[in-house]
C-alpha positions in Angstrom: 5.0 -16.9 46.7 1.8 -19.5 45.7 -0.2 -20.3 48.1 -1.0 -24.1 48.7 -3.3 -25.7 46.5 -6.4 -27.0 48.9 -8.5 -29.7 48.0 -11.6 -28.1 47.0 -9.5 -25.9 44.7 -8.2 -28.4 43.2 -11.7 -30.0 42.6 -12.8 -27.1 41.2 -10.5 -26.6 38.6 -10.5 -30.0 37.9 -14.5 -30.3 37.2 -14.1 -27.2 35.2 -11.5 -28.2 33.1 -8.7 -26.8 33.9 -5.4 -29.2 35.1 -4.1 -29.0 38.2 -1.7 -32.3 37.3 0.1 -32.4 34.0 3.8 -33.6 32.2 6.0 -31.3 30.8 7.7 -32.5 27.4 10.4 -34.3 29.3 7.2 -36.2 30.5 8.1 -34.8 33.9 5.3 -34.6 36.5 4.4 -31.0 37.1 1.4 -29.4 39.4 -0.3 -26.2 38.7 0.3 -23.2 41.2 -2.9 -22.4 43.1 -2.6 -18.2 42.2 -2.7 -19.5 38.4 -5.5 -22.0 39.1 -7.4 -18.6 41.1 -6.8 -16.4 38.0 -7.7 -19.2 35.4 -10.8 -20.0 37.0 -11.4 -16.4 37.5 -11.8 -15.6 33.7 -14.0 -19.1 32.8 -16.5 -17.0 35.4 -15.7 -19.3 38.3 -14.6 -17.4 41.2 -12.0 -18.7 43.3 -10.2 -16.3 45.7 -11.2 -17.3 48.8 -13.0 -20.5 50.4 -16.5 -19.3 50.1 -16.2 -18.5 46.6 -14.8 -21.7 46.0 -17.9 -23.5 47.1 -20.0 -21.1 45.2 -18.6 -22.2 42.2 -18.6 -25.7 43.1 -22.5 -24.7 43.4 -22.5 -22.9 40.3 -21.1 -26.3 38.6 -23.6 -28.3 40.2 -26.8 -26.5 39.2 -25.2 -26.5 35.3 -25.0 -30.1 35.5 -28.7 -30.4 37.1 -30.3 -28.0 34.8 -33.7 -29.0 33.9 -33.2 -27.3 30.4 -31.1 -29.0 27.4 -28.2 -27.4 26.4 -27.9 -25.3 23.4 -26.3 -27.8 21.7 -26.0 -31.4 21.1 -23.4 -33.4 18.7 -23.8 -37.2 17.9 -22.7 -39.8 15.6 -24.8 -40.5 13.2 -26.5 -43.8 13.3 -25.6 -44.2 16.7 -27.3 -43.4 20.4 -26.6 -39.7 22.1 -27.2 -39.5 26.0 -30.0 -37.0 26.6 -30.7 -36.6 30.8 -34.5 -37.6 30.6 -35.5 -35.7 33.6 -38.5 -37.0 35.7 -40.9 -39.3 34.2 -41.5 -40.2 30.7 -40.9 -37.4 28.1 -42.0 -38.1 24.3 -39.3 -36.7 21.7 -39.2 -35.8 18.4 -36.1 -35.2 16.0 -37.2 -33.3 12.7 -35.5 -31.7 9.8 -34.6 -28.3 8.9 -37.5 -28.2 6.6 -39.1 -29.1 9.7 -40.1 -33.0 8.8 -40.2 -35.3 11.3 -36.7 -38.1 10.9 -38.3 -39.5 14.5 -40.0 -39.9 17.4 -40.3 -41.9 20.9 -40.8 -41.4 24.6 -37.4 -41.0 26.9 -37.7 -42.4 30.3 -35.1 -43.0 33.0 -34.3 -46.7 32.0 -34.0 -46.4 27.9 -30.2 -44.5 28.2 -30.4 -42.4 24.8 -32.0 -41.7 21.5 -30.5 -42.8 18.4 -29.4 -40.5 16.2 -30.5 -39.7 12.3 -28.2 -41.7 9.9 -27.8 -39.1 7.7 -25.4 -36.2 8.6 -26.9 -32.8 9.4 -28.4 -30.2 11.4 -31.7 -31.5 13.3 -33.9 -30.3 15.8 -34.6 -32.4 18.9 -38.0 -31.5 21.1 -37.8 -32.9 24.4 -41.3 -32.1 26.2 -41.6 -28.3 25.8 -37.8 -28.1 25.4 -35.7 -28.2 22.1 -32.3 -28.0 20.9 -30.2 -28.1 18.1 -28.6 -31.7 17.3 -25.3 -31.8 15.3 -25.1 -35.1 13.5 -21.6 -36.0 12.1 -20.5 -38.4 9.9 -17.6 -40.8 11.7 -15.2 -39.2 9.1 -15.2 -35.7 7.0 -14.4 -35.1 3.6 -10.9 -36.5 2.7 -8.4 -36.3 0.1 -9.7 -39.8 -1.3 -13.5 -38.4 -1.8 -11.9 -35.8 -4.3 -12.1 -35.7 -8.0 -8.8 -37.0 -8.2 -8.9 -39.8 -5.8 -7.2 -42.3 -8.4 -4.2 -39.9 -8.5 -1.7 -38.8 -5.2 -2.6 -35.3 -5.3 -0.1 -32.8 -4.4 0.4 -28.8 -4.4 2.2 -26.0 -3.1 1.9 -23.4 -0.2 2.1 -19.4 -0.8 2.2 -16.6 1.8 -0.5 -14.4 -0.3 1.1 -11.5 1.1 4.3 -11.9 -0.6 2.9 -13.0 -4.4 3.6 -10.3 -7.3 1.6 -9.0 -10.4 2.5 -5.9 -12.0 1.2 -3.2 -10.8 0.6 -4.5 -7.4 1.3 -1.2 -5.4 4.1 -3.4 -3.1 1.8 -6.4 -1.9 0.3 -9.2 -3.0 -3.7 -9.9 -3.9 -6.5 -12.1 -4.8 -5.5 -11.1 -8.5 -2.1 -12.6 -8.0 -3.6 -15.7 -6.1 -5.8 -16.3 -8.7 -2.7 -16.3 -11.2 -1.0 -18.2 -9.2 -3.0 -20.9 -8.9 -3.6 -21.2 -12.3 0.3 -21.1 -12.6 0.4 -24.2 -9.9 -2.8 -25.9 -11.8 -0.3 -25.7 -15.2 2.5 -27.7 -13.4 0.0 -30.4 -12.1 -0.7 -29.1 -8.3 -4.0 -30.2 -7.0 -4.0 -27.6 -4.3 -2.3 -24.3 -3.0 -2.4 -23.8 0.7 -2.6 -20.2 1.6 -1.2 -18.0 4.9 -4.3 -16.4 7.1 -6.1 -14.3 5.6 -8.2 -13.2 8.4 -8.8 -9.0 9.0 -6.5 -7.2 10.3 -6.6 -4.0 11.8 -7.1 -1.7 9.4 -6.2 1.5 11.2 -2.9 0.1 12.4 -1.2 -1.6 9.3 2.0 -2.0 11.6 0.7 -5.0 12.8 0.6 -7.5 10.0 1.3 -11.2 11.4 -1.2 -13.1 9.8 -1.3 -15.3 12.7 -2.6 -12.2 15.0 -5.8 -11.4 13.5 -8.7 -9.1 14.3 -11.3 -11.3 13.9 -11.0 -15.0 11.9 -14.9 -14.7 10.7 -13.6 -11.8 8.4 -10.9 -11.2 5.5 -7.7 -8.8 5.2 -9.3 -6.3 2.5 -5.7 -5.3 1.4 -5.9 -8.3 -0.7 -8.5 -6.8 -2.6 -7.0 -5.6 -6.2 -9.1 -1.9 -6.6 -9.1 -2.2 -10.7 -11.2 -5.5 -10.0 -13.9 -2.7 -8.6 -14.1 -0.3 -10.4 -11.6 -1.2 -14.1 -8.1 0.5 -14.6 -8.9 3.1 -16.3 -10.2 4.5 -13.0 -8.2 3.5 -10.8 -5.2 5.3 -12.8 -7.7 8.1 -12.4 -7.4 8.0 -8.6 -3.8 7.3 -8.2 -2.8 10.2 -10.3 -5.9 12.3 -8.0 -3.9 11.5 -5.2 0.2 11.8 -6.5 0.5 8.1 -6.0 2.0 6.9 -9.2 5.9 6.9 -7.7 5.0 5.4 -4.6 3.4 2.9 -5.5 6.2 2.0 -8.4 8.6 2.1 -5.3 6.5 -0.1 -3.3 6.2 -2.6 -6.1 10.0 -2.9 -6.6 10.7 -3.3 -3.0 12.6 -6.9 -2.2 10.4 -6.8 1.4 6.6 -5.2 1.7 6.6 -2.0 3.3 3.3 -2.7 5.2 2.2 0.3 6.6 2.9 2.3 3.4 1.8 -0.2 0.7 -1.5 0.0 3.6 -2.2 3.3 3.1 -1.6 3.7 -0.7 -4.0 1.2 -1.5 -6.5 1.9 1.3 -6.6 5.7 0.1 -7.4 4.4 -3.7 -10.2 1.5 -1.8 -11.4 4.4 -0.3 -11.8 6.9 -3.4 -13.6 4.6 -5.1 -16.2 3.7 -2.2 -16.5 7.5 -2.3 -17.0 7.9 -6.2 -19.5 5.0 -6.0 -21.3 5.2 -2.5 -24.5 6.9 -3.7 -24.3 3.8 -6.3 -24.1 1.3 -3.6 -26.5 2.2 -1.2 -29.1 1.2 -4.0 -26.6 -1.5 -4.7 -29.1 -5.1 -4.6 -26.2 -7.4 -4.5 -24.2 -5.0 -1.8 -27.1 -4.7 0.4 -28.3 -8.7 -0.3 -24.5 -9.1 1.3 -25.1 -7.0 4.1 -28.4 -8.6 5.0 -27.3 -12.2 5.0 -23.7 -11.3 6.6 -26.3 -10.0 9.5 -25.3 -8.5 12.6 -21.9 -10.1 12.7 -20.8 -8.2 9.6 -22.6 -4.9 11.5 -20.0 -5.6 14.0 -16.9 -6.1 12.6 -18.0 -2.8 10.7 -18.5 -0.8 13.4 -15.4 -2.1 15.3 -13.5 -1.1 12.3 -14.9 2.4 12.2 -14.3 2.8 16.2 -10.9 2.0 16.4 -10.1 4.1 13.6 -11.9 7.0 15.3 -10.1 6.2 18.3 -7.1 5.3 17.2 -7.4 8.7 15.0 -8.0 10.6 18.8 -5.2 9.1 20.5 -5.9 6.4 21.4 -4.2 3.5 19.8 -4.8 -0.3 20.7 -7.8 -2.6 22.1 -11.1 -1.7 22.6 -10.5 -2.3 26.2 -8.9 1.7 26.1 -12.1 2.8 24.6 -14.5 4.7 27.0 -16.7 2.1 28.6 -19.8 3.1 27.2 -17.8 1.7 23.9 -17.5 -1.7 25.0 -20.6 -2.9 25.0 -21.5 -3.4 20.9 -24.8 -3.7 21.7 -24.9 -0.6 23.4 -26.4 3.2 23.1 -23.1 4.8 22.3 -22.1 1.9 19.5 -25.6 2.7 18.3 -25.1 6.2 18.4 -22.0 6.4 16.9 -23.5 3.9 13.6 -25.9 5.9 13.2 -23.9 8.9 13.1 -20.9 7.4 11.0 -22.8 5.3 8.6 -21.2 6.0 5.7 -17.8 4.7 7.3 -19.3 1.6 8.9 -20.6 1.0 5.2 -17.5 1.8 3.8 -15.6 -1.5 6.0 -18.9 -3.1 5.1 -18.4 -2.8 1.3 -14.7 -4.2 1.7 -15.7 -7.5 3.2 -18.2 -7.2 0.4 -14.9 -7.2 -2.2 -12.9 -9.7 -0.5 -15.4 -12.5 -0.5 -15.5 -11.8 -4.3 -11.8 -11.5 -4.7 -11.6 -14.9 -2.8 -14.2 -16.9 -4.5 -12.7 -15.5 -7.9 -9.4 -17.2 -6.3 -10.7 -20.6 -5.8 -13.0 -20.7 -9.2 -9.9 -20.0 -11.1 -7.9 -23.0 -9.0 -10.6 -25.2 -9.9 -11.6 -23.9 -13.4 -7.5 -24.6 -14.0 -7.9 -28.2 -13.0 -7.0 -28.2 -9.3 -9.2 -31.4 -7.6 -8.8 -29.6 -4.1 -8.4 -25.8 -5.1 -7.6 -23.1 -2.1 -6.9 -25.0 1.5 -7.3 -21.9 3.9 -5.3 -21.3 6.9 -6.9 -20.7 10.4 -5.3 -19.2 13.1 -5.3 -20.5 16.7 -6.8 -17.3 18.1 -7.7 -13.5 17.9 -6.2 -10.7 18.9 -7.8 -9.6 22.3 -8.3 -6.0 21.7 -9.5 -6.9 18.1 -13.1 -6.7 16.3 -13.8 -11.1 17.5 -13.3 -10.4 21.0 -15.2 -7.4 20.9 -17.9 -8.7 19.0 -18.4 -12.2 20.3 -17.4 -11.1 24.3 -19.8 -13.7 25.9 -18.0 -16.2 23.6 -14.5 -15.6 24.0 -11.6 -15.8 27.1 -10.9 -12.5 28.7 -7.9 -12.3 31.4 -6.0 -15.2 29.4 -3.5 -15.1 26.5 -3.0 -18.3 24.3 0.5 -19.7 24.4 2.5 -22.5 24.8 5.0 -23.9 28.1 8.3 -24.5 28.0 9.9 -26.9 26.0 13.3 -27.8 24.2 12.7 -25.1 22.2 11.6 -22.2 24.4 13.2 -22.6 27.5 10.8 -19.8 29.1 8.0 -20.8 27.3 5.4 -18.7 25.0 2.6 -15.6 25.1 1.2 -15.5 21.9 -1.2 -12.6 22.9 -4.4 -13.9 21.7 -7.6 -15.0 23.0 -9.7 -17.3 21.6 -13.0 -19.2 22.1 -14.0 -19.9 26.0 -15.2 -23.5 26.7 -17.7 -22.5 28.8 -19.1 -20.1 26.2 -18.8 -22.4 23.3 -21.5 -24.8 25.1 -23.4 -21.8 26.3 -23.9 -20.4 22.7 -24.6 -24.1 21.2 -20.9 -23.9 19.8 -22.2 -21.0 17.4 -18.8 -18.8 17.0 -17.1 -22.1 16.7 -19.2 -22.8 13.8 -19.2 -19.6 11.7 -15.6 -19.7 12.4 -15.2 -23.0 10.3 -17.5 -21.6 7.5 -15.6 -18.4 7.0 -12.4 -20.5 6.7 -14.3 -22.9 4.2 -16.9 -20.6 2.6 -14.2 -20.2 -0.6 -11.6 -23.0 0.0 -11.3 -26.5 -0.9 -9.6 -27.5 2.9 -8.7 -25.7 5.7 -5.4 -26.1 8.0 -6.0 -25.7 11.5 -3.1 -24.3 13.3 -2.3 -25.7 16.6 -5.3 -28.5 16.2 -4.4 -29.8 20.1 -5.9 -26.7 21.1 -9.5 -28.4 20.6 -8.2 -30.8 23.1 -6.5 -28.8 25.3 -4.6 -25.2 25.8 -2.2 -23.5 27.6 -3.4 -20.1 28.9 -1.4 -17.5 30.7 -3.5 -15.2 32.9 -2.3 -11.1 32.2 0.5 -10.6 33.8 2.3 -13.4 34.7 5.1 -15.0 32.9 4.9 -17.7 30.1 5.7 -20.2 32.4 2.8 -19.5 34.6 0.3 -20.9 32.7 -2.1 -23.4 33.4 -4.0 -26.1 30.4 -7.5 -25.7 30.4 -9.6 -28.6 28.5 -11.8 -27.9 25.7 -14.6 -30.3 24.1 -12.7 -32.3 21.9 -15.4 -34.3 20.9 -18.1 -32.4 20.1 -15.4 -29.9 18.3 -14.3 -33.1 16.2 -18.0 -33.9 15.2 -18.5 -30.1 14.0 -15.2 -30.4 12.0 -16.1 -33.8 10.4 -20.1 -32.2 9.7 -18.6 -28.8 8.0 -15.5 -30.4 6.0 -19.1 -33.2 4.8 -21.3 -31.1 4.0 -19.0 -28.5 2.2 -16.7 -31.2 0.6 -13.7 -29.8 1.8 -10.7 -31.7 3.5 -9.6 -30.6 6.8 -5.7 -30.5 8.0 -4.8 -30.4 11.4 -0.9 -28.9 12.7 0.1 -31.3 15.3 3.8 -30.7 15.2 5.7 -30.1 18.5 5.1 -32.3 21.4 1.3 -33.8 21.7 -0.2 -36.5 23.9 0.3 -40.0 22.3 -3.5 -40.9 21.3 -4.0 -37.6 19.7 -2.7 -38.3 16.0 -4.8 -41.5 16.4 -7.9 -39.6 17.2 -7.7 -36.7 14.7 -6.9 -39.2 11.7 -10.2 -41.1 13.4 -11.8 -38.2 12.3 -10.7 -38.0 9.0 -7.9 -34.6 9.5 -4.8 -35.3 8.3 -1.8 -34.2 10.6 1.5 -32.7 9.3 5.0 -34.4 8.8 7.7 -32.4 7.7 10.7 -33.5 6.1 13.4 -32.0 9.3 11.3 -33.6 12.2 11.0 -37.2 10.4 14.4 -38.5 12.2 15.0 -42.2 13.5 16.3 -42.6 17.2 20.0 -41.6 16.2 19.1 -38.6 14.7 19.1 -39.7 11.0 15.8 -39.3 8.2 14.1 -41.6 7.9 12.9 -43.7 4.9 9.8 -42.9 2.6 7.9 -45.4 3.3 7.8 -44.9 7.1 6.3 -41.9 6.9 2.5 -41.6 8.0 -0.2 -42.2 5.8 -3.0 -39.9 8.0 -0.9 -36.9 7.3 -0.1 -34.6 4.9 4.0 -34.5 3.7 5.6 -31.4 3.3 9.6 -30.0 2.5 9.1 -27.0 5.4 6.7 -24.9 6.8 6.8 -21.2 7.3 8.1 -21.3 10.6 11.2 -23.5 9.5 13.9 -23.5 7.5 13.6 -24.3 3.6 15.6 -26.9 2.0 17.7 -24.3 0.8 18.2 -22.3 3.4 18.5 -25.5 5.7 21.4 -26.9 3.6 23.5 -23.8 3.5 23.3 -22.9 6.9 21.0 -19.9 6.8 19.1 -20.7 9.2 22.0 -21.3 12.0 23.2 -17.6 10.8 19.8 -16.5 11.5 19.9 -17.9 15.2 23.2 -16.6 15.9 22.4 -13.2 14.7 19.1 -13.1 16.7 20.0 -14.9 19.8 18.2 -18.3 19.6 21.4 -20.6 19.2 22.2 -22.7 22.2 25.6 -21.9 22.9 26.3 -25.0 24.5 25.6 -26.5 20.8 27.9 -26.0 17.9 25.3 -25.8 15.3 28.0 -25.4 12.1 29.4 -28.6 13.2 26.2 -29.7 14.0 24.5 -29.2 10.6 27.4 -30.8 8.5 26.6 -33.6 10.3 23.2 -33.8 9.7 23.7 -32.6 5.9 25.4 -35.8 6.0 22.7 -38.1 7.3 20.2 -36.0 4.8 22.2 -37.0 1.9 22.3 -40.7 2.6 18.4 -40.6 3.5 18.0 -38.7 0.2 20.4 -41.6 -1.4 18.8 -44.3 -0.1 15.5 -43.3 -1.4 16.3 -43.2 -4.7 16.3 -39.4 -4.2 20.3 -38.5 -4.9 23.1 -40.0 -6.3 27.1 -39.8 -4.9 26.5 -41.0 -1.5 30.0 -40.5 -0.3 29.9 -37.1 -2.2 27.2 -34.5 -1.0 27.0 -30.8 -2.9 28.7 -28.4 -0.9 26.5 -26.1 1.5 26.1 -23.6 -1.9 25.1 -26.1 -4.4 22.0 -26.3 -3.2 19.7 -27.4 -6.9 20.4 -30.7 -6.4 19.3 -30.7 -2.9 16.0 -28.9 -3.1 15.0 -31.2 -5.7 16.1 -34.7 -4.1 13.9 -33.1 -1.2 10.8 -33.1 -3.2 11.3 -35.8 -4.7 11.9 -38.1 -1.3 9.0 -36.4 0.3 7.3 -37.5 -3.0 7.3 -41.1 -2.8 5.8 -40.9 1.0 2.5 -42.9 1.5 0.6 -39.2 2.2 -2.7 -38.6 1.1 -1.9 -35.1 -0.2 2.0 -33.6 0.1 2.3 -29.9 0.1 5.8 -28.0 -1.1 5.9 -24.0 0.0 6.6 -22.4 -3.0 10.2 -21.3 -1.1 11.2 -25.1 -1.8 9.9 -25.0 -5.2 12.0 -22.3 -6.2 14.9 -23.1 -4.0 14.8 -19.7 -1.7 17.1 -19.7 0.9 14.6 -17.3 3.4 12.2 -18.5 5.0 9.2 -15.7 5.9 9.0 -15.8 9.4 11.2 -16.7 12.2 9.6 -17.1 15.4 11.2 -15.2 18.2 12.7 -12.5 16.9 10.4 -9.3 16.2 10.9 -7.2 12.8 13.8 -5.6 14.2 15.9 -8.8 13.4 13.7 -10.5 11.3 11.8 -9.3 8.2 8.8 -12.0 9.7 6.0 -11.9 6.8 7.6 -9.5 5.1 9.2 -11.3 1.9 8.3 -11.2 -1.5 8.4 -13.6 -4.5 11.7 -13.2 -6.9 9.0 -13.1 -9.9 5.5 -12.6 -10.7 3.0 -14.9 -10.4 2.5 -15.6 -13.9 6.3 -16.6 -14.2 6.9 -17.6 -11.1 7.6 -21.5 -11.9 9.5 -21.0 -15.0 12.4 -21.0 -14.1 14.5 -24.6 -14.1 14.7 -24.9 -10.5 11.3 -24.6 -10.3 10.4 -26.3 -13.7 12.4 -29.6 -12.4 10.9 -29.8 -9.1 7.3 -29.9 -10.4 8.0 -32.4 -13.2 9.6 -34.7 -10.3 6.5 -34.2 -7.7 3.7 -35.0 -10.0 5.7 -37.4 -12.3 6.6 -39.5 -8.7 3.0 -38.3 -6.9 1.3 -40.2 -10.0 3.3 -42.8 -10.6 1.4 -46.4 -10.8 
């Protein structure tokens, strides 16, 4: 049973960011238990248990706010005035360049209520007395669709799981290779852009887990999607898969309708790992290797060494976190990590040297996308968190949540509400490090990559955290700095040139579209959530204009699969229906109000006469071509709805069990994939109708 929730408890969590009042999405009225206030405040580094440490924190809070130093980071408009706390008496500062000139200069005292900030977007140092700081200066919008090459066109593209692209000889999973032939298959139909799943590392000693949306580490890439004759030419690479007897499995692999992860893993990370042995004498006189290695720097180190541990570990027995290694493990700083380096070198080089491939087999990606013709070119995908036992949490310890998982609380669509499992930044370490893992964060996603999408963007407002242990529903929101995270956002997407797209779907405070498209992130609209107040679609030209347009997403239904009912099969069969709803009679309803949206726009013909739940052609390309005439900025169709696939590749809920979740494959290769007429009509209607005048 929860205790009662005191006062000063209350206080506390309040000052620190955490909500003790908040409404559910039936805008109901709900209070945050004072044992899940205890624990939440427990794992910022606040202690709460009893009285006295309640006012020690309180204390703790004060003194932070008092401190005589400036923080390690300050974010600012440009062109406008920041608040600095001028401390006692007159202080002269300075604001100066990265190249260390001067921008300019005054005195702070008590009366003059800020300094104004450079006019042009950047990083800058301010000196304050003897004290200095960094100074983020962001523009009031980042880079957007209409600052693009095409920005007298509507630009549109298409969305791919990477994973689940072909190319012969692919060894069962997709690649950069058949990215990069992708996109120039996307570029050939008139797509501006192709929006790609995570592709953040894994865990490469435990290939069972997969979800893209799970990751290691998000500073990092998946180095499955390296192609091995890309390193070392085909001729050896036959060389090594005949070595090792792996000609018929990987032919099986390949012809597989759904990846076989942990075997299409292991053939491809025995034939990664041949030729790192053929050529390791080779690479450690390598200059580009070892340039990599230096400017990577001791993050790179890390993620190394993680990778060589929990391989060791997992090799010994034991399987999971790093929180299950022996303690003198969980330091990375420490002796034993040191130790252990030293001694495994070659293997810490070895994960080293895969980064190293993946950054090229990336950047090969997006120079083919925009050597094709693409305006925008790769648009990342960036996962709300990490997973807890993984290489970022390890690595980065003083900068991420420990005790919490990421999730969700209940809502019409999970009753009992949602543990994803992941950590992710802590907003008392993100001020604490000057926002630094928060940074490299956003130029990993964008270092290759026209864009990035943000999944679950309200979490730089706000997030629900479950403490270990408890249920889903015992969570509490804790408040993150939305504002200096916006700035950050708007100064990387600048000074890289990249748009920035922000999931917002689900239920989200009121002003918070408003703000994000203040910013210059486009939301997301999809075509089953745009409904009027009886439950119908709604026109075109109501749709937003500070968001993207898409068909579906991968967590939805396609068009396809949406008109024929596959999807209801799906939540019968794994349990998510609402048996209280009779969703057959439900959808042929709503195909109904579809088909009169789809009429009404121009989109279909027949009215009175809608295809039958199989004919779906007609269907997935009135979809596109509605969603087409929408005032977007940029509209995005997943390839599924391009081709008219009735599966969509993951179904949240369910676990692999009941639901092959990131485990589908494309019908074709990539260098056929839009040949066919389905496809071949649904790309002439997109760009004919995105480009109309």
């Amino acid at each position: 049973m929860n205790a009662p929730l005191d006062d000063r408890l209350a206080l506390l969590a309040e000052r620190a960011g955490v909500d003790v009042h908040w409404r559910d999405a039936l805008d109901r009225p709900q209070t945050t238990p004072a044992d899940t206030l205890r624990a939440v405040l427990r794992a910022l580094g606040l202690p709460a248990d009893h009285a006295d440490e309640v006012e020690d924190s309180l204390r703790k809070l004060d003194e932070e706010g008092r401190g005589a130093r400036l923080p390690r980071m300050l974010t600012a408009d440009a062109g406008t005035r920041f608040e600095v706390t001028p401390g006692a008496g007159a202080r002269p500062w300075k604001i100066v360049a990265d190249d260390d000139t001067q921008v300019s200069e005054g005195t702070l005292t008590a009366g003059d209520g800020g300094i104004d900030a450079p006019s042009i977007p950047g990083y800058y140092t301010l000196r304050l007395g003897d004290d200095e700081t960094t100074l983020a200066v962001a523009p009031r919008r980042g880079f957007g669709v209409g600052d693009v090459k095409a920005a007298s066109r509507h630009p549109w593209g298409m969305a791919v799981q990477v994973s689940g692209l072909r190319r012969p000889g692919d060894g069962g999973i997709g690649d950069f290779t058949a990215l990069e032939i992708c996109a120039k298959a996307a570029a050939e139909k008139g797509a501006d852009a192709l929006a790609i799943s995570p592709l953040h590392a894994l865990f490469a000693a435990a290939p069972e887990r997969y979800s893209p949306y799970a990751p290691s580490s998000r500073l990092f890439l998946n180095g499955l999607y390296i192609d091995p004759t890309r390193t070392s030419g085909e001729q050896t690479v036959r060389a090594v898969i005949d070595s090792h007897n792996l000609r018929q499995e990987l032919a099986e692999l390949e012809w597989l309708e759904l990846i076989d992860w942990p075997r299409a893993a292991r053939a491809r990370m025995t034939i990664l790992r041949s030729i790192f042995e053929g050529a390791s004498a080779d690479l450690a006189h390598s200059d580009r290797f070892m340039a990599f290695r230096r400017e990577q720097g001791e993050p790179l180190e890390r993620h190394a060494r993680f990778e060589a541990l929990h391989a060791d570990f997992t090799a010994h027995g034991r399987p999971g976190g790093w929180q299950g290694w022996p303690s003198e493990f969980h330091d990375p700083e420490g002796k034993a990590v040191k130790a252990f380096a030293h001694e495994h070198s070659r293997e810490v080089a070895f994960h080293a040297w895969l980064q190293w491939l993946a950054r090229q087999g990336l950047e090969g990606a997006q120079k083919a996308a925009r050597d094709a013709g693409m305006a925008i070119g790769l648009i990342a995908d960036l996962a709300v968190g990490a997973d807890s036992g993984g290489s970022h949490a390890w690595s980065h310890q003083a900068e991420m949540l420990t005790g919490l998982s990421v999730g969700a609380p209940p809502d019409a669509l999970n009753r009992l509400g949602q543990d994803w499992g992941l950590t992710t930044f802590s907003p008392r370490g993100l001020r604490e490090s000057g926002f630094r893992g928060f940074i490299g964060m956003l130029r990993a996603a964008l270092a290759h990559a026209g864009g990035v999408r943000i999944d679950h963007i309200l979490g730089l407002k706000r997030l629900w955290m479950v403490p270990h242990g408890a249920g889903a529903t015992e969570g509490a929101y804790v408040r993150y700095p939305l504002t200096d995270l916006l700035r950050l956002i708007a100064l990387e997407s600048h000074l890289r040139r990249a748009i920035v797209i922000g999931e917002d779907l689900g239920t989200v405070p009121s002003d918070f579209r408003d703000t994000i498209a203040d910013r210059g992130v486009l939301g997301i609209r999809v075509l089953w959530f745009e409904r009027a107040a009886d439950g119908g679609f709604i026109a075109p030209d109501a749709w937003s204009d500070k968001a993207m347009a898409t068909t579906s997403t991968h967590d939805v239904p396609t068009v396809a699969g949406w008109w024929s009912g596959r999807d209801v099969e799906w939540r019968k069969r794994t349990g998510l229906d609402d048996p209280a709803v009779d969703e057959t009679a439900q959808r042929e309803r709503e195909r109904v109000q579809l088909w009169h949206a789809l009429f009404a726009s121009g989109s279909a013909w027949n009215e009175d006469s809608p295809p039958a739940p199989d004919d779906i052609s007609p269907v997935v390309w009135a979809a596109a071509h509605h969603v087409s005439l929408t005032p977007a900025p940029l509209a995005i169709f997943p390839v599924e709805d391009v081709l008219g696939l009735h599966e969509q590749p993951n179904l949240p809920g369910p676990t692999d069990a009941v639901h092959p979740n990131w485990r589908r494959r494309m019908p074709d290769t990539s260098s056929r994939l839009f040949d066919g007429p389905i496809a071949h009509a649904v790309c002439a209607t997109i760009d004919q109708t995105r480009n109309r005048s």
